[in-house]
C-alpha positions in Angstrom: 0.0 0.0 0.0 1.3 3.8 -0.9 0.9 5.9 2.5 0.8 9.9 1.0 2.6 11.2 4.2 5.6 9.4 3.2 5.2 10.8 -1.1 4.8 14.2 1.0 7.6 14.5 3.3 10.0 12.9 0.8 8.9 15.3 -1.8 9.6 18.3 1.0 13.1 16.6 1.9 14.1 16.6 -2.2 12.9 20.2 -2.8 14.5 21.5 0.6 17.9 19.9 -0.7 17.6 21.6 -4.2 16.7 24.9 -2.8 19.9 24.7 -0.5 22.8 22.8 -3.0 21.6 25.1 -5.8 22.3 28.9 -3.5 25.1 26.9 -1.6 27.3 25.6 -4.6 26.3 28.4 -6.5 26.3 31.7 -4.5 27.7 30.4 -0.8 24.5 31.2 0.4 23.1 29.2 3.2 19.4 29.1 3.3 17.7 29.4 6.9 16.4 25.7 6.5 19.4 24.4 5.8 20.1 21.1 7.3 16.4 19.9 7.7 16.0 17.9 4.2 18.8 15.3 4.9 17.0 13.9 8.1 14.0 13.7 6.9 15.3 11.8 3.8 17.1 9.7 6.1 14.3 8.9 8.3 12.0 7.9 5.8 14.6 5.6 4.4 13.8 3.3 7.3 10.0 4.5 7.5 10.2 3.3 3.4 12.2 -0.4 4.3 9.7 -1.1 6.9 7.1 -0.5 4.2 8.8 -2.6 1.8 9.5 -5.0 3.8 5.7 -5.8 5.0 4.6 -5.5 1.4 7.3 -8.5 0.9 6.2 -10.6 4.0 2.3 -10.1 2.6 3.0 -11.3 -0.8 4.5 -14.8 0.3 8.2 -13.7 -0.2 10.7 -15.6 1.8 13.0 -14.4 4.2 16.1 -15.8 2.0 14.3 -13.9 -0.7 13.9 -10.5 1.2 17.5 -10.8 2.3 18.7 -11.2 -1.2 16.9 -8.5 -2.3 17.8 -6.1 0.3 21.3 -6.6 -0.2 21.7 -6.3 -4.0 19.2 -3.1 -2.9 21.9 -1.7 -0.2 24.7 -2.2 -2.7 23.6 -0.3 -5.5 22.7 2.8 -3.6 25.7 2.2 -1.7 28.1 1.6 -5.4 25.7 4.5 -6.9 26.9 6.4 -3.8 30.4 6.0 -4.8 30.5 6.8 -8.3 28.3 9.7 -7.5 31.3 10.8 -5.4 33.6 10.5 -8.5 31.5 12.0 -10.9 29.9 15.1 -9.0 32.2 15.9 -6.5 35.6 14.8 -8.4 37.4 11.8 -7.5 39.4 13.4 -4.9 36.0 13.3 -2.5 35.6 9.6 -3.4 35.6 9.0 0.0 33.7 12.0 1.3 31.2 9.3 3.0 28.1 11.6 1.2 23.6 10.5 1.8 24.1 7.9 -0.6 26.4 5.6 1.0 24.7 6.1 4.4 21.9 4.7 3.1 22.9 2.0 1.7 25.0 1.0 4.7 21.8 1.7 6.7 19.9 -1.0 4.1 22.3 -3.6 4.7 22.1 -3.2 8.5 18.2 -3.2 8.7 18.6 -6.7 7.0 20.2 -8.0 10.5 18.0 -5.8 12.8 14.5 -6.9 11.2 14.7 -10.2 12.5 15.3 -9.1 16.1 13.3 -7.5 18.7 12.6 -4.1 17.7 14.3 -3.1 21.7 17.3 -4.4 19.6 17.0 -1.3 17.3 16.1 1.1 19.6 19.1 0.3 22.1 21.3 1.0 19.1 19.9 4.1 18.1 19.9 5.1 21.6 24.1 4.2 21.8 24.5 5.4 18.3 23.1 9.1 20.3 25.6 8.6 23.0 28.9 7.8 21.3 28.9 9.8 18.6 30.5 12.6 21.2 33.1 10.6 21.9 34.3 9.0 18.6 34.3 12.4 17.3 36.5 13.6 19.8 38.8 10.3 20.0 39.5 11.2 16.1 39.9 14.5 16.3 36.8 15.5 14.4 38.1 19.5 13.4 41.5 17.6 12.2 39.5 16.4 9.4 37.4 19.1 8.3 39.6 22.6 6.4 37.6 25.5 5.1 34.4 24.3 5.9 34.5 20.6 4.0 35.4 17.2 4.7 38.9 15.7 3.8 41.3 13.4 4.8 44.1 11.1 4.0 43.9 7.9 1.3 44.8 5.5 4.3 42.5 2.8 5.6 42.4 4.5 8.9 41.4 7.7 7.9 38.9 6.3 5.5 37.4 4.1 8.4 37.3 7.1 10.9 35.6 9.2 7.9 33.1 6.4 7.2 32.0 5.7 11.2 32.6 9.2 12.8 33.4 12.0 10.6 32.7 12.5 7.2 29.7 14.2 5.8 27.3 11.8 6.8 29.0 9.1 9.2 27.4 6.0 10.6 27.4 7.3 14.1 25.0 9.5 14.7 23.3 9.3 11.2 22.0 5.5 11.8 19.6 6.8 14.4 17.6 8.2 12.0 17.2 5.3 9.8 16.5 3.8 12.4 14.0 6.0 14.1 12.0 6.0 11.0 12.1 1.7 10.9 11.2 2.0 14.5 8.1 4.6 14.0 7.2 2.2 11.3 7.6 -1.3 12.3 4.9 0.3 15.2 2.6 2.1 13.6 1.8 -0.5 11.1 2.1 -3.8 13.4 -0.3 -6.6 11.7 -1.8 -6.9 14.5 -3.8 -4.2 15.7 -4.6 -4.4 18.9 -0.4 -4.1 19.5 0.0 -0.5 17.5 0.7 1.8 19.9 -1.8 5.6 19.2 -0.8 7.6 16.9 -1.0 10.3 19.4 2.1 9.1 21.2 4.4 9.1 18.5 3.3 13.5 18.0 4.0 13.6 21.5 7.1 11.9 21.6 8.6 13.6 18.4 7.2 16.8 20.4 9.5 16.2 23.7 12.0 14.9 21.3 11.8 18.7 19.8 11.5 20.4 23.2 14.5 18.5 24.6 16.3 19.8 21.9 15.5 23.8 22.7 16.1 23.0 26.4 19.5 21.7 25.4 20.4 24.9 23.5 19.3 27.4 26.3 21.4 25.2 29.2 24.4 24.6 27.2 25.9 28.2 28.1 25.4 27.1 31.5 27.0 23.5 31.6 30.8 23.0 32.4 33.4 23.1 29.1 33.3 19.8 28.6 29.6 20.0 28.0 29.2 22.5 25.9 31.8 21.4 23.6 31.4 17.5 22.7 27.7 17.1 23.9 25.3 20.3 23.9 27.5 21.8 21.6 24.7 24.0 19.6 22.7 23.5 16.4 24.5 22.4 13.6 24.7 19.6 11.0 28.3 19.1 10.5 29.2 17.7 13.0 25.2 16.6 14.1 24.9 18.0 17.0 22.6 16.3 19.8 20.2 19.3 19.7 20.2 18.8 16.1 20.0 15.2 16.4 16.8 15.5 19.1 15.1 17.9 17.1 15.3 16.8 13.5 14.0 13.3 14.3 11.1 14.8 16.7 10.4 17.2 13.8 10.5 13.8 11.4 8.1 11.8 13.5 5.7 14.1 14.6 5.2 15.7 11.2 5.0 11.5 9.7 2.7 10.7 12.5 0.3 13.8 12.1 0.0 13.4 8.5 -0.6 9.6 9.0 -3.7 10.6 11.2 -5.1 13.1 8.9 -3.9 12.5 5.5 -3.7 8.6 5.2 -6.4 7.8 7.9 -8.5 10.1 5.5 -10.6 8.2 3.1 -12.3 11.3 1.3 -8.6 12.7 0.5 -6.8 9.0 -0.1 -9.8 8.1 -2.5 -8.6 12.0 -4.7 -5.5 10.3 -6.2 -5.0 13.5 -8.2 -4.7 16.2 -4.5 -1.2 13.9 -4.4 0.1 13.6 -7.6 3.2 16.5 -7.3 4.1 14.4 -4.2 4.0 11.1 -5.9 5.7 12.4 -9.0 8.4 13.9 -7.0 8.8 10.8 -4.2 8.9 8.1 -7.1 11.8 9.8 -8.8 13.3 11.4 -5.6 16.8 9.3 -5.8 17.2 10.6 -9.7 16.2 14.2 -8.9 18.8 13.9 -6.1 21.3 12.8 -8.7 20.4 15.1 -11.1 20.3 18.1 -9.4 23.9 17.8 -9.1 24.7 17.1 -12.0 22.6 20.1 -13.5 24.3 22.4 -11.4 28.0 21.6 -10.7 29.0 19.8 -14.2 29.0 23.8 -16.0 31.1 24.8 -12.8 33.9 22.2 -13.1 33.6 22.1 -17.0 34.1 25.9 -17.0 36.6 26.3 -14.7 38.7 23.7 -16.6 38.1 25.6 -19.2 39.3 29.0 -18.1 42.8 26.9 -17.3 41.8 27.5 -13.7 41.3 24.9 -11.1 38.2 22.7 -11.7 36.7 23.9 -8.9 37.0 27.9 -8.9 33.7 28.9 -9.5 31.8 27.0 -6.6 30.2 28.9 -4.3 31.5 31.7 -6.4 29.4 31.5 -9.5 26.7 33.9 -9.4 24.7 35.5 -7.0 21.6 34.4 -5.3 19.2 36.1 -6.8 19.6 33.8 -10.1 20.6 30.6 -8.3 17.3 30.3 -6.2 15.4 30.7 -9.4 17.3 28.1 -11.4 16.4 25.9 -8.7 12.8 26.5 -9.0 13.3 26.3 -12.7 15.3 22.8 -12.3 12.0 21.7 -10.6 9.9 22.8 -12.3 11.2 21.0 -15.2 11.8 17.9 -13.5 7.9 17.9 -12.6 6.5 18.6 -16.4 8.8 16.0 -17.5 7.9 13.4 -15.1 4.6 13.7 -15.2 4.5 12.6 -18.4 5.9 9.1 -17.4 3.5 6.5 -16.4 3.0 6.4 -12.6 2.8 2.7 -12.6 6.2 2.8 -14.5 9.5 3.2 -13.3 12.8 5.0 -14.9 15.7 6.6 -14.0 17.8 5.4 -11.2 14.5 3.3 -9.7 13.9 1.7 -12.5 18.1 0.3 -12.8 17.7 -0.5 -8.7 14.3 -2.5 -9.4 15.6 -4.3 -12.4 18.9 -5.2 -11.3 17.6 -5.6 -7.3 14.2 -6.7 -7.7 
């Protein structure tokens, strides 16, 4: 069954990240909602599996079957990640540790945690939450990052540290939100019924989640050094801080739970297939769109710096101002919209359509 909360929110989380890469890349300008796009993308990755997976268990599939496919599935977003690296960013950011190969790490491990207890999962996220501190300051976290951007060394070491603690999107704390999406999921739509906890709790939850969050940003001026700079160190998303961890995933579930209750829970709105189609449109296609947009806008960077005899990469962030950049973003999806549209919905293209051919 298609849920339109989830075509929603992952249509918000693709259009949030083109209306920040395009300005960012373009014009070094940092939109005020920045850094909200990525965790919910994230968080419906595992909100998605758990979807997946239940469609899977209620067609007959076998386990053997489900893990076969799930891997194949974790390794092509995982490989796509990679070459993504090389072709967009250039291969010296091969290991940059970008969305795509979180996600497909966070695929693979879902394979293991869906036959255990779902405490199992939450126990992780929760640890995931609580070390993440402390492996960034074991490996030096600011030793890794120059001029605002994430590099490091060729060595295993370094590429290990930069896949687990500190590159753009590490294991630790990003996994949480994979998993607090599989989590929200694998409750809210139990089989059996009577065992679903109300959707009520989850808003409220996500809400103290949120609130937690603002507390932690008004004591940290308060708490010793120590404090204040590995734990409660302040809202940002590189590293994730644990304000920005708390709130994000609140703002995640409660806005997924809310428009489960009054969007999917709806019959007079599920049963108007056309209120939704932007959202599906732009949720089917949302792993090309993410590739694309890239592409779109930083190929003409590196192709004309190369061809000024420059470096590759002097024009980024340094291209144009703001005022144009914005637009070509709403232009880019614009144009992305009238040219899916056209697509049969029951069809499937683009990067989907390799992953469900090759995967199953």
């Amino acid at each position: 069954m298609r849920y339109p909360s989830v075509d929603i929110l992952r249509t918000v989380a693709i259009v949030v990240m083109v209306l920040v890469h395009f300005p960012e890349n373009l014009s070094n300008y940092i939109p005020p909602f920045t850094g909200l796009g990525a965790p919910l993308f994230t968080f419906l990755s595992g909100v998605s599996y758990r979807l997946w997976l239940n469609g899977q268990e209620a067609r007959g599939i076998s386990d053997e079957q489900i893990s076969k496919i799930t891997i194949r599935r974790g390794l092509f977003v995982f490989g796509v990640g990679f070459a993504f690296n090389i072709l967009i960013w250039l291969p010296e950011d091969t290991f940059n540790w970008d969305v795509l190969t979180f996600i497909g790490s966070a695929i693979l491990l879902l394979n293991l945690l869906r036959r255990l207890p779902i405490s199992i999962s939450v126990l992780i996220a929760i640890i995931s939450i609580v070390i993440s501190p402390a492996l960034r300051a074991t490996a030096e976290y600011s030793s890794y990052w120059e001029n605002g951007y994430f590099e490091c060394d060729l060595t295993l070491t370094d590429v290990i540290i930069g896949y687990l603690a500190t590159g753009y999107f590490p294991i630790f704390p990003w996994i949480t939100f994979s998993l607090a999406g599989f989590i929200t999921a694998t409750l809210l739509f139990n089989p059996v019924q009577d065992e679903r906890p109300a959707i009520w709790q989850f808003t409220i939850f996500g809400t103290g989640l949120f609130l937690l969050a603002m507390i932690g940003l008004q004591i940290r001026n308060y708490a010793p050094a120590i404090i204040s700079t590995h734990i409660l160190s302040g809202w940002h998303m590189f590293p994730p801080s644990t304000e920005y961890v708390f709130a994000t995933i609140g703002m995640a579930m409660f806005l997924f739970a809310v428009l489960h209750q009054f969007v999917d829970l709806n019959p007079k709105l599920c049963s108007d297939v056309s209120r939704f189609r932007v959202f599906k449109t732009f949720s089917r296609y949302a792993f090309t769109i993410y590739l694309l947009h890239h592409m779109v806008h930083l190929w003409p960077l590196w192709i004309y710096g190369y061809l000024m005899g420059g470096e590759t990469t002097a024009y980024w962030q340094n291209a144009m101002p703001v005022t144009i950049s914005i637009p070509l973003a709403c232009l880019f999806l614009l144009v992305c919209y009238l040219v899916l549209r056209r697509i049969n919905p029951d069809d499937r293209y683009g990067v989907e359509g390799w992953m469900r051919w090759l995967c199953g």
